[in-house]
C-alpha positions as CSV (number, residue, x, y, z in Angstrom):
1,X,85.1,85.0,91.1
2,X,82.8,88.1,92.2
3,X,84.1,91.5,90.0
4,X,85.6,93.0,92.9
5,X,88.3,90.1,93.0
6,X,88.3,90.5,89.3
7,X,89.2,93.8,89.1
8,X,91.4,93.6,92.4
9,X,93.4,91.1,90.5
10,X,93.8,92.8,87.3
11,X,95.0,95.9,89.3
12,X,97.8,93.8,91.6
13,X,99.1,92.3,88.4
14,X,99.3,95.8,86.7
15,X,101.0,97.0,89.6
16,X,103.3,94.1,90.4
17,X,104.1,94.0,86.3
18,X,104.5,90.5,86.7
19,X,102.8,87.5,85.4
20,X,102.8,85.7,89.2
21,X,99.3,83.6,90.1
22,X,97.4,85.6,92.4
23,X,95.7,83.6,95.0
24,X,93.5,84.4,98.1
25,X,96.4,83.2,100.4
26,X,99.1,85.4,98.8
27,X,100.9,87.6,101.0
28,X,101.1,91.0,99.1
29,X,104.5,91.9,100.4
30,X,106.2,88.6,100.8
31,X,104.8,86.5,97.9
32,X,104.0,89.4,95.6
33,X,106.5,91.8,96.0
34,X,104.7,94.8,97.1
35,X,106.3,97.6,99.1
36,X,105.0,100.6,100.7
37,X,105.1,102.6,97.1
38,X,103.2,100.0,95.5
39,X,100.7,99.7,98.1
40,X,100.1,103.3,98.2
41,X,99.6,102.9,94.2
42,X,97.2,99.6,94.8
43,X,95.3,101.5,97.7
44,X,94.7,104.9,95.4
45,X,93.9,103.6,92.3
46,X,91.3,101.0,93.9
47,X,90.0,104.1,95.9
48,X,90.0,105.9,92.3
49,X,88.1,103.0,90.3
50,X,85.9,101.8,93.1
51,X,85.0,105.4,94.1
52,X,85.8,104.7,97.8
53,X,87.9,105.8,100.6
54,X,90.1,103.4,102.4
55,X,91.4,104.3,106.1
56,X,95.0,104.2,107.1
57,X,93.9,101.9,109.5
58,X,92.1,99.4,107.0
59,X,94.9,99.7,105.1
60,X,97.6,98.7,107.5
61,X,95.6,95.6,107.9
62,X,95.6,94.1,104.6
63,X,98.5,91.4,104.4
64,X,97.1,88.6,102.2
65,X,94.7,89.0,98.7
66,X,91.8,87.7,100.6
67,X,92.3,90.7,103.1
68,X,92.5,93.0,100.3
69,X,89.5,91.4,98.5
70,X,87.1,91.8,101.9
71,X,88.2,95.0,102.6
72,X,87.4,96.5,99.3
73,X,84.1,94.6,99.6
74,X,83.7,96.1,102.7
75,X,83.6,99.1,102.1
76,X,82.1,99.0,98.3
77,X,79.4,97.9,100.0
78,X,79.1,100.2,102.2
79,X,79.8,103.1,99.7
80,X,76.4,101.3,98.2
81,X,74.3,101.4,101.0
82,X,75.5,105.0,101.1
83,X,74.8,106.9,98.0
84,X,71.1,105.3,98.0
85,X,70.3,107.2,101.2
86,X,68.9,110.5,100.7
């Protein structure tokens, strides 16, 4: 496991309080009990840790953990590639 999924996980089970396995293939709302508060709470304080922004519309597609784990990577990335251009 990569530190992004790491950290991604440590953050859902923080948010979800629960002690539920969290797998690539969960659904987030379904399996894992997230609603539009806790989303909001999962989307922010990734944005806050990873230092990135993530659109409305990237956001409205994430349904499972592995969406939520290559979108963050996504755009990690590409906050990356960003900061070392001058």
């Amino acid at each position: 496991m990569n530190p992004i999924q790491t950290l991604v996980d440590e953050l859902l089970l923080q948010i979800t309080k629960t002690r539920k396995t969290i797998s690539p293939n969960k659904l987030l709302v379904e399996d894992l009990g997230f609603d539009s508060l806790k989303m909001m709470d999962l989307m922010s304080t990734i944005e806050d840790r990873l230092e990135i922004a993530i659109p409305l519309a990237e956001a409205t597609r994430i349904k499972t953990v592995a969406d939520l784990y290559a979108a963050v990577a996504k755009l990690a990335s590409a906050a990356d590639k960003t900061s070392l251009t001058p």
